[in-house]
C-alpha positions in Angstrom: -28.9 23.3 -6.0 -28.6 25.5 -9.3 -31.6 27.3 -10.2 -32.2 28.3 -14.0 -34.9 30.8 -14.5 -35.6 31.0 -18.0 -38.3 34.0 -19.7 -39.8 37.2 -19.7 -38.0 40.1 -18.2 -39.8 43.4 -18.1 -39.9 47.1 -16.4 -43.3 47.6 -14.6 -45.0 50.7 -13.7 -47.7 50.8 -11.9 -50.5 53.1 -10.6 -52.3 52.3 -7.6 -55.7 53.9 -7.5 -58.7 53.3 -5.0 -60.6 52.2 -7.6 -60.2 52.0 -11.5 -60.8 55.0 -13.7 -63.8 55.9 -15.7 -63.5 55.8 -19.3 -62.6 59.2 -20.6 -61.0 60.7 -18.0 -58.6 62.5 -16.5 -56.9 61.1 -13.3 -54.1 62.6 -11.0 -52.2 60.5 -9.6 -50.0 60.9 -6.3 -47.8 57.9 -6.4 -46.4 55.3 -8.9 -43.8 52.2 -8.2 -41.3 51.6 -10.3 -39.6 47.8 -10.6 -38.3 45.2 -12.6 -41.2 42.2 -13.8 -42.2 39.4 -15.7 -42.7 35.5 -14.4 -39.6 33.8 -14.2 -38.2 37.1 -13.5 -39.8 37.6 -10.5 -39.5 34.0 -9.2 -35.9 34.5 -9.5 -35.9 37.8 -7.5 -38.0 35.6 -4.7 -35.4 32.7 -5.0 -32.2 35.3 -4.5 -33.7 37.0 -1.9 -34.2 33.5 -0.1 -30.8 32.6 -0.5 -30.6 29.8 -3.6 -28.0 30.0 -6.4 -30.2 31.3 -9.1 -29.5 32.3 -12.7 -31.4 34.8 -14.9 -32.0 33.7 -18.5 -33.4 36.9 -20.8 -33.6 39.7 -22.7 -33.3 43.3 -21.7 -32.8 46.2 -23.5 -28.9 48.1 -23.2 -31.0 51.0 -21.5 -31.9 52.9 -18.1 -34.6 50.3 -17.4 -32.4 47.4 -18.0 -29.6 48.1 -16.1 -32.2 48.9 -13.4 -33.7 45.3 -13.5 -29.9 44.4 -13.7 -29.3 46.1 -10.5 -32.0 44.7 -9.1 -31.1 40.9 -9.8 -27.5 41.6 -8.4 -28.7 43.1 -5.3 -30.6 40.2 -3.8 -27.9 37.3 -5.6 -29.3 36.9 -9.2 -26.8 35.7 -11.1 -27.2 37.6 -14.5 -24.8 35.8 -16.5 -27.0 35.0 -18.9 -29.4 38.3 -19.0 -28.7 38.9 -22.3 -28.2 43.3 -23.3 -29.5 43.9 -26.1 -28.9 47.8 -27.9 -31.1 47.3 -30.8 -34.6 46.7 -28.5 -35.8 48.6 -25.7 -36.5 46.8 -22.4 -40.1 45.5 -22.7 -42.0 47.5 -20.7 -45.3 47.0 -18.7 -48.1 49.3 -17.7 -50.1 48.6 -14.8 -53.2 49.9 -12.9 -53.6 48.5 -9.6 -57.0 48.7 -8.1 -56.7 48.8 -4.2 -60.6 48.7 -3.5 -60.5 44.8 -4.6 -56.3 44.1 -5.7 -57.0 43.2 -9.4 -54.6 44.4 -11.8 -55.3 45.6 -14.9 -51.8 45.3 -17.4 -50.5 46.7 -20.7 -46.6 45.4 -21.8 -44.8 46.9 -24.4 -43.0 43.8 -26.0 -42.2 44.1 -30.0 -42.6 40.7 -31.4 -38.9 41.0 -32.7 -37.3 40.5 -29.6 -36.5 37.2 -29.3 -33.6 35.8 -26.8 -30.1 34.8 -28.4 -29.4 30.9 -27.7 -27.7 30.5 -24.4 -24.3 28.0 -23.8 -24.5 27.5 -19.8 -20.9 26.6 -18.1 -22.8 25.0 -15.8 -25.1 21.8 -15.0 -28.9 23.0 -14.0 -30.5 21.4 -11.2 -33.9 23.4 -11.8 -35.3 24.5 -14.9 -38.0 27.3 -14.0 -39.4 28.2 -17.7 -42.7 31.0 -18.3 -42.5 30.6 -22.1 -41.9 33.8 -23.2 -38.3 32.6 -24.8 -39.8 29.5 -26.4 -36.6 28.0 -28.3 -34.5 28.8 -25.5 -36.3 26.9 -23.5 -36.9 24.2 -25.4 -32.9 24.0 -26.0 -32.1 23.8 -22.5 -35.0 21.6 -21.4 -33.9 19.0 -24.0 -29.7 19.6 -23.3 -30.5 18.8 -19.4 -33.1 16.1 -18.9 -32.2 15.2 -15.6 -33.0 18.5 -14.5 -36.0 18.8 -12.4 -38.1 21.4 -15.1 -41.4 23.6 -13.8 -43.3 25.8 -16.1 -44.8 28.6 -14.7 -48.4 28.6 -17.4 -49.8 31.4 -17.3 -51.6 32.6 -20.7 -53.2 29.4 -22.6 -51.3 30.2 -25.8 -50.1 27.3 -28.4 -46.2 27.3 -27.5 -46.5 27.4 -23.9 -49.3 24.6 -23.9 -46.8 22.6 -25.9 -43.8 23.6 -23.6 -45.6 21.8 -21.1 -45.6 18.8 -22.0 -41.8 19.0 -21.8 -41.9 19.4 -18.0 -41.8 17.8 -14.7 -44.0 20.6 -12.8 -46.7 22.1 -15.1 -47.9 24.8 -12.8 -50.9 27.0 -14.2 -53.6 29.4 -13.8 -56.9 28.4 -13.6 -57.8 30.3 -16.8 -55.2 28.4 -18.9 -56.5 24.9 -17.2 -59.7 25.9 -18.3 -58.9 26.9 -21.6 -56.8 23.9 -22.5 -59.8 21.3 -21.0 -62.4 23.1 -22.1 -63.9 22.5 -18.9 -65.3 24.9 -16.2 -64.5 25.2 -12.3 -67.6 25.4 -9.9 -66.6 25.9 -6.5 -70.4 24.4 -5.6 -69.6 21.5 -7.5 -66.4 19.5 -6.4 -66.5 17.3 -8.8 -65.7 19.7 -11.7 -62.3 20.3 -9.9 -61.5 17.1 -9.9 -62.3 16.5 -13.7 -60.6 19.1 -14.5 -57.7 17.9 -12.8 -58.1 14.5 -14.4 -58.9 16.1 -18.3 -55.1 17.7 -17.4 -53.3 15.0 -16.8 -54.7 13.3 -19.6 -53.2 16.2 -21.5 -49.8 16.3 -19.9 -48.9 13.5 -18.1 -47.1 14.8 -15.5 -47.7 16.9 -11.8 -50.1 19.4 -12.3 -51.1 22.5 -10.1 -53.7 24.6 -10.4 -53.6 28.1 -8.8 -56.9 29.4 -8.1 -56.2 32.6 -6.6 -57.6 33.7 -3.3 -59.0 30.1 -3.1 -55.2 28.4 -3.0 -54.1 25.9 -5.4 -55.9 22.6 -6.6 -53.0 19.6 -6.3 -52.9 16.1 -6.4 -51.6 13.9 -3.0 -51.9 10.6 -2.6 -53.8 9.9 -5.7 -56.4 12.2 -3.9 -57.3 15.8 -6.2 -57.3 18.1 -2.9 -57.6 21.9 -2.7 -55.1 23.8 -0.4 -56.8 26.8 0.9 -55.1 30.1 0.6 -54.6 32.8 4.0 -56.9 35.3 4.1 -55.6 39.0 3.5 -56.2 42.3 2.4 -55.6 42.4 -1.2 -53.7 45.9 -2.7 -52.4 44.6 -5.7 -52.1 41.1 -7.4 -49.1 41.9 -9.7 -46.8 39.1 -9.5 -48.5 36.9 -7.0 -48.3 34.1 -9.1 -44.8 34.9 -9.7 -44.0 34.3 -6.5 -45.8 31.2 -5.9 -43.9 29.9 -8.5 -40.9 31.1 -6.8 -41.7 29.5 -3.6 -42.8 26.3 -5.6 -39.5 26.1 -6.9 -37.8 26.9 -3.1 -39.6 23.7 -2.1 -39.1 21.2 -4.5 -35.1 23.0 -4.1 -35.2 21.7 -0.8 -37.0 18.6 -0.9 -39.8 19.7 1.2 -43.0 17.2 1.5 -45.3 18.0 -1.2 -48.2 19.5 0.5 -45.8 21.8 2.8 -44.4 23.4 -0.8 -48.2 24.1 -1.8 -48.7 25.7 1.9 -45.4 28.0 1.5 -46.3 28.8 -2.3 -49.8 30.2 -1.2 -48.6 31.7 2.0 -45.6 33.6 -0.2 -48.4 34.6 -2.8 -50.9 35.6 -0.3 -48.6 38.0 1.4 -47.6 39.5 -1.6 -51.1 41.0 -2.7 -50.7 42.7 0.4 -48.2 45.7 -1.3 -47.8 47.3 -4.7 -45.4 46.4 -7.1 -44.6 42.9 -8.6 -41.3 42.4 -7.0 -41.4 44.5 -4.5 -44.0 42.8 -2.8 -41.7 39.6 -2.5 -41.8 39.1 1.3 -38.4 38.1 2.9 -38.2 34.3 4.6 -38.9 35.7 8.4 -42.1 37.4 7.1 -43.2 33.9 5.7 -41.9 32.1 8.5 -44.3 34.6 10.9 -47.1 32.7 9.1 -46.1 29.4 8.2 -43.9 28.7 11.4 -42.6 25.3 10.0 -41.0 27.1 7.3 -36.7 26.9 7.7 
């Protein structure tokens, strides 16, 4: 199967602190972890690590940090054909406190609204479309050139062109703040039945697969015709950078492998879990005998 991961691709830094600063002052700091970013970006570190043939679709900047994120890619299997260098932008970059008392993450990217990706001409036939929507008419390019492509948007941020790309897709997988943005509707976790509205208002909207992440409370899915809730593992949250990267990654390892539906939602909220567990986006991608410790039907 040929993977095509298709968005933003950034240089984080981030700060883990033991709690987050006070306003107006002055904080030493005595580490820092450096690594590549960004949604599709890190769902297609996750899928080279694990072994699929994966592309890279993107935009860096012809600079130290994006021929680190370059590196990166190639040294886990990322193909980076299609990782466009770019000299006249800098590699977007992203800015990020991590609070290790309760593993929120607080983030500031540095993307100019000029850079835009170049249209792409693949020499190959994609079997999976992974999309974020950062590189909106390069995705809907590709998504349009290769219907019979199974496609998967990773929703993150409830904004206009990704609620649009999403109606393009096959998989739209999303947080719960862009489900609840786009239905106008709010999840109680006391009352059931405004999950499964919620899930019913979005499928209205999309007509397609939806899932909902919900963060440490799993993901919200549909089986069987049944809205069900798939409970996430309990851990010790450092740092949620790039969780729902990840899931995402592992969402698209499943449907790679034609798993059974419900065992992808397992794996994608096992490989999510365990990555809140470390600092650093991509560097808290756990490696397949790490998931497999958890989820032992995992191959």
């Amino acid at each position: 199967m040929k993977i095509l991961c298709i968005g933003h691709v950034a240089y984080d830094i981030t700060i883990p602190l033991d709690n987050f600063p006070i306003e107006n002052t002055k904080n030493r700091v005595e580490d820092r972890v450096e690594c590549g970013g960004g949604p599709a970006s890190n769902a297609a570190y996750l899928l080279g690590k694990w072994g699929m043939e994966v592309y890279i679709a993107g935009v860096i900047g012809n600079d130290e940090y994006g021929r680190k994120i370059k590196k990166e890619f190639e040294d886990v299997g990322v193909k980076t054909t299609y990782l466009e260098l770019n000299s006249e932008h800098q590699t977007t970059s992203s800015f990020i406190i991590a609070n290790k008392e309760n593993g929120s993450r607080t983030v500031f990217t540095y993307r100019p609204s000029t850079v835009k990706m170049k249209p792409i001409n693949l020499n190959f036939e994609p079997d999976i479309i992974l999309i974020d929507g950062q590189e909106v008419e390069v995705s809907k390019e590709v998504l349009g050139k290769y219907p019979n492509a199974i496609s998967i948007i990773d929703a993150g941020r409830p904004k206009p062109e990704i609620i649009e790309l999403s109606k393009m897709v096959n998989y739209t997988v999303c947080s719960k703040e862009f489900a609840e943005t786009v239905t106008e509707m709010k999840i109680d976790y006391e009352r059931p039945n405004t999950l499964i509205e919620l899930y019913k208002k979005m499928e209205s909207i999309f007509k397609n697969n939806i899932v909902v992440t919900l963060e440490s409370k799993g993901a919200l899915y549909k089986y069987q015709n049944q809205a069900k809730i798939m409970p996430s593992i309990k851990v010790k949250a450092l740092d949620s950078t790039g969780a729902g990267d990840l899931f995402h990654g592992a969402f698209t390892y499943g449907i790679a492998k034609n798993m059974p539906y419900e065992e992808i939602i397992k794996l994608s909220n096992v490989t999510g879990a365990l990555s809140v567990t470390r600092i650093g986006g991509r560097f808290s991608a756990p490696n397949k005998e790490e998931v497999k410790n958890v989820y032992h039907d995992f191959e």
